[in-house]
PyMOL Python script that loads the backbone (N, CA, C, O; Angstrom):
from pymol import cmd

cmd.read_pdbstr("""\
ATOM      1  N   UNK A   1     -26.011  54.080 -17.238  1.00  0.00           N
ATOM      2  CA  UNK A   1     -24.718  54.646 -16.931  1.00  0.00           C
ATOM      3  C   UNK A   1     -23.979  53.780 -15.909  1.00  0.00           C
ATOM      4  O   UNK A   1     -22.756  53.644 -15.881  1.00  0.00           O
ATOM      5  N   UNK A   2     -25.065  53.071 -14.871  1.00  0.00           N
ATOM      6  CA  UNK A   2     -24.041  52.729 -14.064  1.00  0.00           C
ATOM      7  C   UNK A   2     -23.606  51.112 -14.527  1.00  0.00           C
ATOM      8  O   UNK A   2     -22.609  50.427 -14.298  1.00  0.00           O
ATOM      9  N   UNK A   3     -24.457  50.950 -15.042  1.00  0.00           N
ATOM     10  CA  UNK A   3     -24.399  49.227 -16.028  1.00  0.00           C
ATOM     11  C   UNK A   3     -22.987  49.373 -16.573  1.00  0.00           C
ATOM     12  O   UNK A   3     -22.221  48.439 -16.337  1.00  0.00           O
ATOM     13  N   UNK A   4     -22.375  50.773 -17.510  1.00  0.00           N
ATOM     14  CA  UNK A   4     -21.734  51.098 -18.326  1.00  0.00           C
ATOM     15  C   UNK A   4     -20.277  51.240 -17.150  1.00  0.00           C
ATOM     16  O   UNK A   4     -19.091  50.911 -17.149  1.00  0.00           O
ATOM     17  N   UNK A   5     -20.972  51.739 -16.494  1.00  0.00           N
ATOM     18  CA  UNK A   5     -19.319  51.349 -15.296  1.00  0.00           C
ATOM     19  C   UNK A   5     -19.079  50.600 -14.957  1.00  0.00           C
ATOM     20  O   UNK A   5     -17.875  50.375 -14.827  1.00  0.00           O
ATOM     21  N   UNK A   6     -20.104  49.590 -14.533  1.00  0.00           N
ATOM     22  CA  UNK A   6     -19.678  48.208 -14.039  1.00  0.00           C
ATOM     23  C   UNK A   6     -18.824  47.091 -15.251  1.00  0.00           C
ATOM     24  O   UNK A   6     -17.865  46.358 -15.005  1.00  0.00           O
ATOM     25  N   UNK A   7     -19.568  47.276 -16.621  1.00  0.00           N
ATOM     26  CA  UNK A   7     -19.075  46.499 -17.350  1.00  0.00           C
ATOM     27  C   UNK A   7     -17.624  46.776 -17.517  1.00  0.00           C
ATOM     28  O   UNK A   7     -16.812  45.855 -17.604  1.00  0.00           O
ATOM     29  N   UNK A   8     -17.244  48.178 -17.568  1.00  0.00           N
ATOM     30  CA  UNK A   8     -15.677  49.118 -18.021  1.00  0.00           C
ATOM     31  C   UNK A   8     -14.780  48.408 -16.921  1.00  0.00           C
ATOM     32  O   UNK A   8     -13.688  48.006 -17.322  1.00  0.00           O
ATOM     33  N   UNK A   9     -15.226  48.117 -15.055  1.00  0.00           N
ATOM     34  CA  UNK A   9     -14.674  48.089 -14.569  1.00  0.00           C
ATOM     35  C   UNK A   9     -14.258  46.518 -14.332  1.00  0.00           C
ATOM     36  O   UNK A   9     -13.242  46.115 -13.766  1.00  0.00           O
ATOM     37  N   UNK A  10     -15.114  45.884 -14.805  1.00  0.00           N
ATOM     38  CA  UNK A  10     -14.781  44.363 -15.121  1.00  0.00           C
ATOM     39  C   UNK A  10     -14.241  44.052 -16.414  1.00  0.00           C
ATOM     40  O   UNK A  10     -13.491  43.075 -16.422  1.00  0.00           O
ATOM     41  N   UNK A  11     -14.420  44.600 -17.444  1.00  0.00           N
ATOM     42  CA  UNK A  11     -13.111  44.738 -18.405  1.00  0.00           C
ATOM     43  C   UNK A  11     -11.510  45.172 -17.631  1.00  0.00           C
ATOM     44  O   UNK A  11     -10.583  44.363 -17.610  1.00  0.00           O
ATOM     45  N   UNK A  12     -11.434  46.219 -17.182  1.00  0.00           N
ATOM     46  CA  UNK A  12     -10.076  46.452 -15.969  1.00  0.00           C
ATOM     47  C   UNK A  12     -10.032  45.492 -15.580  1.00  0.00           C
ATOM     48  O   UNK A  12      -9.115  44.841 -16.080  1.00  0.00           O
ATOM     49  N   UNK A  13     -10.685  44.904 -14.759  1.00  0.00           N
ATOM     50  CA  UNK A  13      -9.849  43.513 -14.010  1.00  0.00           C
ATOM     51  C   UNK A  13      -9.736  42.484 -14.653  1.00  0.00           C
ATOM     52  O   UNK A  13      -8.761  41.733 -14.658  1.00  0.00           O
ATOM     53  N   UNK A  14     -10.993  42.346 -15.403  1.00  0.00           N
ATOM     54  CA  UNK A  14      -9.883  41.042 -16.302  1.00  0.00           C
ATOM     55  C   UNK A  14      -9.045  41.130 -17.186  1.00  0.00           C
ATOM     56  O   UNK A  14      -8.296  40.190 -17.452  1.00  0.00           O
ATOM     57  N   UNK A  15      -9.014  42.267 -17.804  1.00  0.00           N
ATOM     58  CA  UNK A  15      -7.252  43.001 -18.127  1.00  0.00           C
ATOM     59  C   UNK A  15      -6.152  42.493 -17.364  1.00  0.00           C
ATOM     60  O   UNK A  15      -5.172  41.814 -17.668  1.00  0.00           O
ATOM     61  N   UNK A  16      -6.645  43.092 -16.088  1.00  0.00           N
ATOM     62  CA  UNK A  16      -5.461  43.503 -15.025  1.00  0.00           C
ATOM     63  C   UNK A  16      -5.114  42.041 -14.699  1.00  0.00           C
ATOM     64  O   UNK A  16      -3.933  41.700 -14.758  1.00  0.00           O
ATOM     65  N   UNK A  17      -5.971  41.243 -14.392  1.00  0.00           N
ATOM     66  CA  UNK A  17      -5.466  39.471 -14.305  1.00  0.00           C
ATOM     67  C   UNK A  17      -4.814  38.904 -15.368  1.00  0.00           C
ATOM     68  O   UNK A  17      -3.772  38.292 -15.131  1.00  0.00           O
ATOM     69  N   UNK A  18      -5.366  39.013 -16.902  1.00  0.00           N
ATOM     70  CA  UNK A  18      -4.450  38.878 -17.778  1.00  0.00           C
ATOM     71  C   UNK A  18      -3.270  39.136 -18.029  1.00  0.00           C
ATOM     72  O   UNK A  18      -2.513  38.322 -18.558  1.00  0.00           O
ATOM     73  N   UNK A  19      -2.880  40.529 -17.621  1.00  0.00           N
ATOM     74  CA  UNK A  19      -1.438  40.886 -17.548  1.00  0.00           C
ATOM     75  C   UNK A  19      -0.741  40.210 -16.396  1.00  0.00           C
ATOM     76  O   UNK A  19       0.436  39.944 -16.643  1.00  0.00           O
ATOM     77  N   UNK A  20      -1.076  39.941 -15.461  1.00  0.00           N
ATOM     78  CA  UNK A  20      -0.498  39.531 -14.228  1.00  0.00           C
ATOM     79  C   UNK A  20      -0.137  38.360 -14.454  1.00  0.00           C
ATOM     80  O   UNK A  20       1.034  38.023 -14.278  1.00  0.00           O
ATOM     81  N   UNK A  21      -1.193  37.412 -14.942  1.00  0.00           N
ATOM     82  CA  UNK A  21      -0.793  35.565 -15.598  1.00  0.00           C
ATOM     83  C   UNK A  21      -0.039  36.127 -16.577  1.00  0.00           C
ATOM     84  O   UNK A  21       1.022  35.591 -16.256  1.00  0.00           O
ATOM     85  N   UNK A  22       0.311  36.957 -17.760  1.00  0.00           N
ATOM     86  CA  UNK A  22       1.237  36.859 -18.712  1.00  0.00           C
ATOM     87  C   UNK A  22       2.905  37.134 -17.691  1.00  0.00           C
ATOM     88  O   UNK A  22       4.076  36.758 -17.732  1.00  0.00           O
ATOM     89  N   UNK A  23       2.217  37.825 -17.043  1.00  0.00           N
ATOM     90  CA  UNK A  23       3.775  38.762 -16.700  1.00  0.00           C
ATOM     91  C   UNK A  23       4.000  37.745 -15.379  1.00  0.00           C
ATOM     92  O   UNK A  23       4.798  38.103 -14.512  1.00  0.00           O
ATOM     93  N   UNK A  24       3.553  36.952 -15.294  1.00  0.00           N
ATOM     94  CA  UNK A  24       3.919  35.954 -14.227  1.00  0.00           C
ATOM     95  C   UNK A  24       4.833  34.415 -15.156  1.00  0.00           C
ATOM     96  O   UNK A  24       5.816  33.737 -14.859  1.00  0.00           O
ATOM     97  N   UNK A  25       4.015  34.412 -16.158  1.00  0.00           N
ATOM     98  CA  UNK A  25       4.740  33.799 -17.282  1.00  0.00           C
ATOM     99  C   UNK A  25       6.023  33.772 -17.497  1.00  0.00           C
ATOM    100  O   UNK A  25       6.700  32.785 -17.212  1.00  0.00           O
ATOM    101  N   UNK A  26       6.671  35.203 -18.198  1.00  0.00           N
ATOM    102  CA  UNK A  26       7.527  35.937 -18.225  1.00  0.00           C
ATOM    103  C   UNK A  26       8.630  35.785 -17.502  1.00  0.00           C
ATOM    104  O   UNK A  26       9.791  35.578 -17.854  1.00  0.00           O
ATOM    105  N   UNK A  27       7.947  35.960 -16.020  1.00  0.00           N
ATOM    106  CA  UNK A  27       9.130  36.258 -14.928  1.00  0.00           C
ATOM    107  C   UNK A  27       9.485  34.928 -14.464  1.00  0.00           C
ATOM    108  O   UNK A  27      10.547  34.606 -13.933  1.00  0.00           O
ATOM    109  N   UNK A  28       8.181  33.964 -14.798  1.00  0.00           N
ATOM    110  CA  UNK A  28       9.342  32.324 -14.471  1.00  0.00           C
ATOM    111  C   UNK A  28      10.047  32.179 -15.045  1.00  0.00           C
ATOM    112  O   UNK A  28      10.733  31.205 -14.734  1.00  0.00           O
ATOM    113  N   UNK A  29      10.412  32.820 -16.090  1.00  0.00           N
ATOM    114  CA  UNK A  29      11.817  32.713 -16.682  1.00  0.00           C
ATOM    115  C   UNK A  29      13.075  32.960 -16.319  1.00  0.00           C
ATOM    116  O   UNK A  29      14.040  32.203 -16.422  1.00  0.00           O
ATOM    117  N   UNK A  30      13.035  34.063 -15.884  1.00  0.00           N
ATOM    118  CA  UNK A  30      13.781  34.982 -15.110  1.00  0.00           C
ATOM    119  C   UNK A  30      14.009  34.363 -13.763  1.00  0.00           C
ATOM    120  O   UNK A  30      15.077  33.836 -13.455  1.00  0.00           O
ATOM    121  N   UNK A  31      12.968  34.446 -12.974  1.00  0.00           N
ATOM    122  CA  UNK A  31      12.974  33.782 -11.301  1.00  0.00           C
ATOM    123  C   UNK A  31      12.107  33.018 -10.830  1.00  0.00           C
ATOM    124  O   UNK A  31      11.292  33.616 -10.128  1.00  0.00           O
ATOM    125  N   UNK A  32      11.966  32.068 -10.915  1.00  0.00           N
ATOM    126  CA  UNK A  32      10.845  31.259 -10.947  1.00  0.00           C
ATOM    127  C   UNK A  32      10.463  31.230  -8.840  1.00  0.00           C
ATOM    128  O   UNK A  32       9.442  31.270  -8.153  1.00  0.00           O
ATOM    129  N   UNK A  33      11.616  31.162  -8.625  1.00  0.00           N
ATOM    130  CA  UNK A  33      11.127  30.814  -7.248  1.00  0.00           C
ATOM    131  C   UNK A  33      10.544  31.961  -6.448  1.00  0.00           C
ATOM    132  O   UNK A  33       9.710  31.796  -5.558  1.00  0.00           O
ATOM    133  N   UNK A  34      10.941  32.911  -6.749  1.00  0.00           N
ATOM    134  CA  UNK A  34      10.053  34.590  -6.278  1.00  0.00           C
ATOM    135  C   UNK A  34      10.992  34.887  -5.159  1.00  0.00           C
ATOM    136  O   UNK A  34      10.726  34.916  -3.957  1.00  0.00           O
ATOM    137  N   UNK A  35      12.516  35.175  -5.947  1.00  0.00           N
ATOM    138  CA  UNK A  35      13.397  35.983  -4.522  1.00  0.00           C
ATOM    139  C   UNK A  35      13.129  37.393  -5.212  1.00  0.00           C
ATOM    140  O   UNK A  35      14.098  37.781  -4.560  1.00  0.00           O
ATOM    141  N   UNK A  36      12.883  38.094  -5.647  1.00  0.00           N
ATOM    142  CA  UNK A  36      12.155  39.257  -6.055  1.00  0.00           C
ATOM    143  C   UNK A  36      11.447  39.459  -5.640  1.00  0.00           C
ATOM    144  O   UNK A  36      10.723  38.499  -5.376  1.00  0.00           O
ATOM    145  N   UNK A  37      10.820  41.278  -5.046  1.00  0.00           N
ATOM    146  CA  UNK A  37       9.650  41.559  -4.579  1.00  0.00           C
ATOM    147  C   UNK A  37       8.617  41.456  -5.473  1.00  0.00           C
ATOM    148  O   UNK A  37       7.475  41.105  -5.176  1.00  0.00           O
ATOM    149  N   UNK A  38       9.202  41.912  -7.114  1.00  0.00           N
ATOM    150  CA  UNK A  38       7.897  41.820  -7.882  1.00  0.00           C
ATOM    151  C   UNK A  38       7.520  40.505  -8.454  1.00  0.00           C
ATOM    152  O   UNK A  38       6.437  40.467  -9.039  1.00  0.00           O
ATOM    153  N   UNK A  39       8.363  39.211  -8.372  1.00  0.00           N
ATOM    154  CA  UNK A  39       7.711  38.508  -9.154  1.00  0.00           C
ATOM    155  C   UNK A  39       7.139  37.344  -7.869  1.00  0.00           C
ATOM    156  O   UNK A  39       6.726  36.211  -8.116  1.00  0.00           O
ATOM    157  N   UNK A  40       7.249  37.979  -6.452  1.00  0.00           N
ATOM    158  CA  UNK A  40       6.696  37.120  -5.160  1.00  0.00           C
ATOM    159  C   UNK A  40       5.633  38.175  -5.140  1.00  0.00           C
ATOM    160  O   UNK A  40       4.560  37.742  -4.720  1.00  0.00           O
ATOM    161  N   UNK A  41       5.633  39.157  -5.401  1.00  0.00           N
ATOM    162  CA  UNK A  41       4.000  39.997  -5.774  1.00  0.00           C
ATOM    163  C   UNK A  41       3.349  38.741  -7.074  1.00  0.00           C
ATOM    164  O   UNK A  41       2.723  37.742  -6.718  1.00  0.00           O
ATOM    165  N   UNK A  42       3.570  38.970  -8.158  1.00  0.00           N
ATOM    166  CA  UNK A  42       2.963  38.268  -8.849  1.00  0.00           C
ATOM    167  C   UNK A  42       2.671  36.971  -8.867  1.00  0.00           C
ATOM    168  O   UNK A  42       1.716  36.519  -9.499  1.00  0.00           O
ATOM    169  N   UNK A  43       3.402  36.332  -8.233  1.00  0.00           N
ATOM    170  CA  UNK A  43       3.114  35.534  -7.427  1.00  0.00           C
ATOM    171  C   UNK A  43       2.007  34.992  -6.632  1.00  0.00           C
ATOM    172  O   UNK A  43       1.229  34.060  -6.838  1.00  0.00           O
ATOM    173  N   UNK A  44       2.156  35.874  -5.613  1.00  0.00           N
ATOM    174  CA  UNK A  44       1.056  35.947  -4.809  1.00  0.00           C
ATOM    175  C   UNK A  44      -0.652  36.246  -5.525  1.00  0.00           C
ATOM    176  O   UNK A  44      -1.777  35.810  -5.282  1.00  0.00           O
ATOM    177  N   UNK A  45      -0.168  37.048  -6.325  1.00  0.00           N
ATOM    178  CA  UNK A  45      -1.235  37.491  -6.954  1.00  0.00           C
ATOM    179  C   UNK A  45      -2.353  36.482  -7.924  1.00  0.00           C
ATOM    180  O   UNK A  45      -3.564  36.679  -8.019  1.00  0.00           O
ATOM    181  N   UNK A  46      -1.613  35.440  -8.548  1.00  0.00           N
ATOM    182  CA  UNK A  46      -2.280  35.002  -9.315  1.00  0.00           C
ATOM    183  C   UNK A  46      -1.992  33.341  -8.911  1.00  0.00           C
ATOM    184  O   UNK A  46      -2.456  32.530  -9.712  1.00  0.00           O
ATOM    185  N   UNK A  47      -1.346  32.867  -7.865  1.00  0.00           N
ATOM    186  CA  UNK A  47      -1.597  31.413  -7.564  1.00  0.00           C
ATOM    187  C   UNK A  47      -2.892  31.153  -6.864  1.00  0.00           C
ATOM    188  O   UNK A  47      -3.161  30.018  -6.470  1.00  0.00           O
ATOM    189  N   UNK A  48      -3.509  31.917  -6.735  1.00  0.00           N
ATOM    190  CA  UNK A  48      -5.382  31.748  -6.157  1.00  0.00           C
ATOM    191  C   UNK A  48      -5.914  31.220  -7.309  1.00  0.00           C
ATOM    192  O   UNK A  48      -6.761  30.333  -7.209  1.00  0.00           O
ATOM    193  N   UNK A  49      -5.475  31.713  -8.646  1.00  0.00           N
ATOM    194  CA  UNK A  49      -6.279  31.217 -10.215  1.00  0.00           C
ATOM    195  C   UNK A  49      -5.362  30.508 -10.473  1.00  0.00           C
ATOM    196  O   UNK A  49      -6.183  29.790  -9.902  1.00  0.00           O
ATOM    197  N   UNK A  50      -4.653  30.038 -10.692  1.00  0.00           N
ATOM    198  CA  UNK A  50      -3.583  29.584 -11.251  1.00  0.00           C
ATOM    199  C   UNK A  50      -3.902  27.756 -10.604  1.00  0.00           C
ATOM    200  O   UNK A  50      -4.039  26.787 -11.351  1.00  0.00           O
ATOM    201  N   UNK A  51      -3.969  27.702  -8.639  1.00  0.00           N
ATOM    202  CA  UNK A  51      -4.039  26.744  -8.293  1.00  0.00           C
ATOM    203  C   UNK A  51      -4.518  25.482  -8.667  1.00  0.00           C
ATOM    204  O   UNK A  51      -4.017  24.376  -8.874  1.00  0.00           O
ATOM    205  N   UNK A  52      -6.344  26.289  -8.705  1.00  0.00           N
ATOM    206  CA  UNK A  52      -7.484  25.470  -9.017  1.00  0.00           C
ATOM    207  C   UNK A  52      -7.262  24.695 -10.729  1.00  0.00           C
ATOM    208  O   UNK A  52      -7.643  23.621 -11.194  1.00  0.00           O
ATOM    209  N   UNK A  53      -6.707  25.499 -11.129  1.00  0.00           N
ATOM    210  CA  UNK A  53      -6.587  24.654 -12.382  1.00  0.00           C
ATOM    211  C   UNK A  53      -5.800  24.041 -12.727  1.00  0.00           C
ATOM    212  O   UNK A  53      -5.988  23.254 -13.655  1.00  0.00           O
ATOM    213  N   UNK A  54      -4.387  24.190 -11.997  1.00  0.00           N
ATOM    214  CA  UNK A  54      -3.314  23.494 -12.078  1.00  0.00           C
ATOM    215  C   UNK A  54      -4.085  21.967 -11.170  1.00  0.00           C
ATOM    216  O   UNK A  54      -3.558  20.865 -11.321  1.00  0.00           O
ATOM    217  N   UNK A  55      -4.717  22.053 -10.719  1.00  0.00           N
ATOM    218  CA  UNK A  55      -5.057  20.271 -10.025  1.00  0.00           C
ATOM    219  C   UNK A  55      -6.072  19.970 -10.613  1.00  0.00           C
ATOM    220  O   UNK A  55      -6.517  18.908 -10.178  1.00  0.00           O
ATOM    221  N   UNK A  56      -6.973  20.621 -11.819  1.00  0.00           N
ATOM    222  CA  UNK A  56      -7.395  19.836 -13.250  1.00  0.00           C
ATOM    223  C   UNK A  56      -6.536  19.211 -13.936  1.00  0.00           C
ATOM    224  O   UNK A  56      -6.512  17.983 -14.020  1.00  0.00           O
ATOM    225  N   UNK A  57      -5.736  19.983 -14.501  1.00  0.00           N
ATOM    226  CA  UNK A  57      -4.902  20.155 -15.656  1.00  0.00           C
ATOM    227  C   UNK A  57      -3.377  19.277 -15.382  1.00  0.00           C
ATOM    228  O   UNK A  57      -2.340  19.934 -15.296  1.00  0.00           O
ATOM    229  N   UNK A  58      -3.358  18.395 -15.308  1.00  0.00           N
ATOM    230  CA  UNK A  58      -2.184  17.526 -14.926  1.00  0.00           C
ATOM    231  C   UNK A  58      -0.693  17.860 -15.679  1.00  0.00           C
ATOM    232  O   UNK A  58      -0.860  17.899 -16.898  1.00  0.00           O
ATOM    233  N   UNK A  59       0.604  18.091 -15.316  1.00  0.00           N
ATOM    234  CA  UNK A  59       1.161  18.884 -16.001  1.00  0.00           C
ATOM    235  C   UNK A  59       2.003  18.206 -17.073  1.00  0.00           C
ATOM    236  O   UNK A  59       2.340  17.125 -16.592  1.00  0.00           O
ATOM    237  N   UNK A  60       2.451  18.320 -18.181  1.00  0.00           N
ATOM    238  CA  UNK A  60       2.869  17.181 -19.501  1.00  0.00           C
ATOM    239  C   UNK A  60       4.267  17.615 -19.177  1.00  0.00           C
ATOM    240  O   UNK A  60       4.662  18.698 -19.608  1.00  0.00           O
ATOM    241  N   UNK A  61       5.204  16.694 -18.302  1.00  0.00           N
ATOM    242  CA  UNK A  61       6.760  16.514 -18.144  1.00  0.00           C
ATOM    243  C   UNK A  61       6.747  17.766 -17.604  1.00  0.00           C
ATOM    244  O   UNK A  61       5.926  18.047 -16.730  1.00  0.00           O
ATOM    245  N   UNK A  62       7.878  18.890 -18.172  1.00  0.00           N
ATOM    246  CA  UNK A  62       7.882  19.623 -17.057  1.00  0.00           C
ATOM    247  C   UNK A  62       7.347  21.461 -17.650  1.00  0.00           C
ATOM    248  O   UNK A  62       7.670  22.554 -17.184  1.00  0.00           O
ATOM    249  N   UNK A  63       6.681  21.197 -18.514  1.00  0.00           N
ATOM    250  CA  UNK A  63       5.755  22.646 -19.177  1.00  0.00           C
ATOM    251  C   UNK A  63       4.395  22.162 -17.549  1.00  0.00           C
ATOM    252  O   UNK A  63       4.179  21.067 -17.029  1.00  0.00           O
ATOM    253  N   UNK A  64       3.940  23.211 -17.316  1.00  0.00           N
ATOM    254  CA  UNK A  64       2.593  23.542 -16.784  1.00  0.00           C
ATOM    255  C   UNK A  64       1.671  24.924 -17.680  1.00  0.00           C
ATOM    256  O   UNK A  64       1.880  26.132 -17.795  1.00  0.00           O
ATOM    257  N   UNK A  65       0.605  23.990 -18.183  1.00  0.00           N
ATOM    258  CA  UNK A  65      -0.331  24.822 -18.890  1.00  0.00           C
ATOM    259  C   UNK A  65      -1.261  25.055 -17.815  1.00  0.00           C
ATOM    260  O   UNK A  65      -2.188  24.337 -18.190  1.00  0.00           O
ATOM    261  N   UNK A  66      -1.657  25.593 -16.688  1.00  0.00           N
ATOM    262  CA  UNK A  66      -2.476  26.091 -16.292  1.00  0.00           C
ATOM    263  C   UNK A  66      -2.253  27.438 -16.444  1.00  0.00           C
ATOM    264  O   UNK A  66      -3.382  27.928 -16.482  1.00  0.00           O
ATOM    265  N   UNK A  67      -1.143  28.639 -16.594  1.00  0.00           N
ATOM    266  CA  UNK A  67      -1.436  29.811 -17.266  1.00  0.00           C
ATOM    267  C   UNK A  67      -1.899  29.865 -18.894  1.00  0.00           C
ATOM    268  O   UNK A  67      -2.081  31.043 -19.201  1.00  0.00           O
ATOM    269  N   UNK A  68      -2.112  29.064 -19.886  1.00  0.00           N
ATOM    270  CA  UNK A  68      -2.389  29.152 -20.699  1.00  0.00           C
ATOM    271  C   UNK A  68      -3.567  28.860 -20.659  1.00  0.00           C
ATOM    272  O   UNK A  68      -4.226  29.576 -21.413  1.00  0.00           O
ATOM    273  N   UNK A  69      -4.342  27.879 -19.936  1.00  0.00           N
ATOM    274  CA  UNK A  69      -5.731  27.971 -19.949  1.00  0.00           C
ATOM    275  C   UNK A  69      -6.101  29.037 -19.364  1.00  0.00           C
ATOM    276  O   UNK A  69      -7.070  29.554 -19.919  1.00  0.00           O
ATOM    277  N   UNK A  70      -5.672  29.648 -18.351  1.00  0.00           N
ATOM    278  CA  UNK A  70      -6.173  30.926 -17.589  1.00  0.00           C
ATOM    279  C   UNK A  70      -6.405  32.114 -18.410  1.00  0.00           C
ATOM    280  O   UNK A  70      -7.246  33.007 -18.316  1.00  0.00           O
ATOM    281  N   UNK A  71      -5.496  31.915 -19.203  1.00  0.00           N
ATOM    282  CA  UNK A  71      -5.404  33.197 -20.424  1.00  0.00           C
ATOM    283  C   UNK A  71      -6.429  32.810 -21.468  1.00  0.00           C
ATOM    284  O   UNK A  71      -7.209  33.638 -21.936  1.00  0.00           O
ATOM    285  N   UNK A  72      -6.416  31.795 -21.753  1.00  0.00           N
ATOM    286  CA  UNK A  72      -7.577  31.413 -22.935  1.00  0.00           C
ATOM    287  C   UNK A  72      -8.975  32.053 -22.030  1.00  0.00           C
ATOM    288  O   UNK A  72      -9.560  33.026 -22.505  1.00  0.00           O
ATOM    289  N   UNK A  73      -9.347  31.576 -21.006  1.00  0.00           N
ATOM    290  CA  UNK A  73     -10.149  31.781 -20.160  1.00  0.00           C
ATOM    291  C   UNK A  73     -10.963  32.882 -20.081  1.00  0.00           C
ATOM    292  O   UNK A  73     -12.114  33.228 -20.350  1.00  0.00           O
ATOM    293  N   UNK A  74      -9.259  33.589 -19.300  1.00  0.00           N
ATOM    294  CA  UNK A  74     -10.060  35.122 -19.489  1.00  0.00           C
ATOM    295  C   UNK A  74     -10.256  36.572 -20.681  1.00  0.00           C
ATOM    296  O   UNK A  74     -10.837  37.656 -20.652  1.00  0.00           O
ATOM    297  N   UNK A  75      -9.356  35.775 -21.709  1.00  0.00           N
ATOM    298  CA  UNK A  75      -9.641  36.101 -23.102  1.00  0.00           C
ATOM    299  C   UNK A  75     -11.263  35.937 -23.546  1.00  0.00           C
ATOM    300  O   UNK A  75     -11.988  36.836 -23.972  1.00  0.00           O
ATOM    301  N   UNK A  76     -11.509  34.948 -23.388  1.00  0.00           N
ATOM    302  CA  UNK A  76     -13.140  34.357 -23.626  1.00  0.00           C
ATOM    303  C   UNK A  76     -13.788  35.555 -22.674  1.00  0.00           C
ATOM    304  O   UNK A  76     -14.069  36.680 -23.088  1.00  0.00           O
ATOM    305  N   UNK A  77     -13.924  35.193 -21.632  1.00  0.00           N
ATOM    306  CA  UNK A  77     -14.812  36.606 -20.808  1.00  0.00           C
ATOM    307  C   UNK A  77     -14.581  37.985 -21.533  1.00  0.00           C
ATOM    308  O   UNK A  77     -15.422  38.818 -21.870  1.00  0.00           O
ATOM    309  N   UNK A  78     -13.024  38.001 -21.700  1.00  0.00           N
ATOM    310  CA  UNK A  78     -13.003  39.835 -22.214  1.00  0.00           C
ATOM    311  C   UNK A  78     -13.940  40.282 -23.489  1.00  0.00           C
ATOM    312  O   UNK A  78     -14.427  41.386 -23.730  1.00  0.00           O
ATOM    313  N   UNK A  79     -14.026  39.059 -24.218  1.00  0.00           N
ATOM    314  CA  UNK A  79     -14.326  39.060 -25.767  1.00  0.00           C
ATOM    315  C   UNK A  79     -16.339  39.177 -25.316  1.00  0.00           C
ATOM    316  O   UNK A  79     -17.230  39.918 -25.731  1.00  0.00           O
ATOM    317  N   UNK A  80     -16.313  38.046 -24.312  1.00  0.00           N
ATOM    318  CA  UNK A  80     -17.756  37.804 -23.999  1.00  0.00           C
ATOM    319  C   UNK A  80     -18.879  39.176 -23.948  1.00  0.00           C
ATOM    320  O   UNK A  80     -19.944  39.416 -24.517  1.00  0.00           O
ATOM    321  N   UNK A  81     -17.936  39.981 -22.853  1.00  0.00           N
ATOM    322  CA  UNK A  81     -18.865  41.426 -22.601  1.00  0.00           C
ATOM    323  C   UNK A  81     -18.916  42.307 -23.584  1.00  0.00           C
ATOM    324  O   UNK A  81     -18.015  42.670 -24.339  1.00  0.00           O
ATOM    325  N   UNK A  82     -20.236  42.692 -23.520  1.00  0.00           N
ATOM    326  CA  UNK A  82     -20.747  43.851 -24.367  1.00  0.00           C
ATOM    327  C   UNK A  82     -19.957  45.124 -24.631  1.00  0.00           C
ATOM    328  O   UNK A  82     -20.440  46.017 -25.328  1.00  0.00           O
TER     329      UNK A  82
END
""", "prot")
cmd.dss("prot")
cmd.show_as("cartoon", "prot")
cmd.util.cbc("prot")
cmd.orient("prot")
């Protein structure tokens, strides 16, 4: 049972990160620089993951795929658990 919560509750968060890199996506469209509370929340929220891979991932002109690997990423984990 409690195996069964832990797994449910790590499905939630890597949900909840997935939506956050999509909807961070999204809102660079809209405001990229974060004069908004919500998209300097989202912001905040997901340049901790976002960073580390953006200084792998070198960026091609002016697209940056480090949210798309992040999403591939944590797609793979969601799919991974039981």
């Amino acid at each position: 049972m409690f195996v069964e919560f832990l797994l449910n509750f790590a499905r939630f968060v890597l949900m909840g990160l997935w939506l956050a890199v999509l909807g961070r996506v999204l809102i660079s469209w809209v405001d990229p620089t974060g004069r908004n509370s919500a998209s300097a929340f989202l912001i905040q929220l997901t340049e901790p993951i976002l960073a580390p891979v953006r200084k792998v991932v070198p960026r091609a002109g002016m697209f940056d795929f480090s949210p798309l690997i992040v999403i591939l990423i944590l797609g793979v984990l969601l799919r991974s658990l039981p």
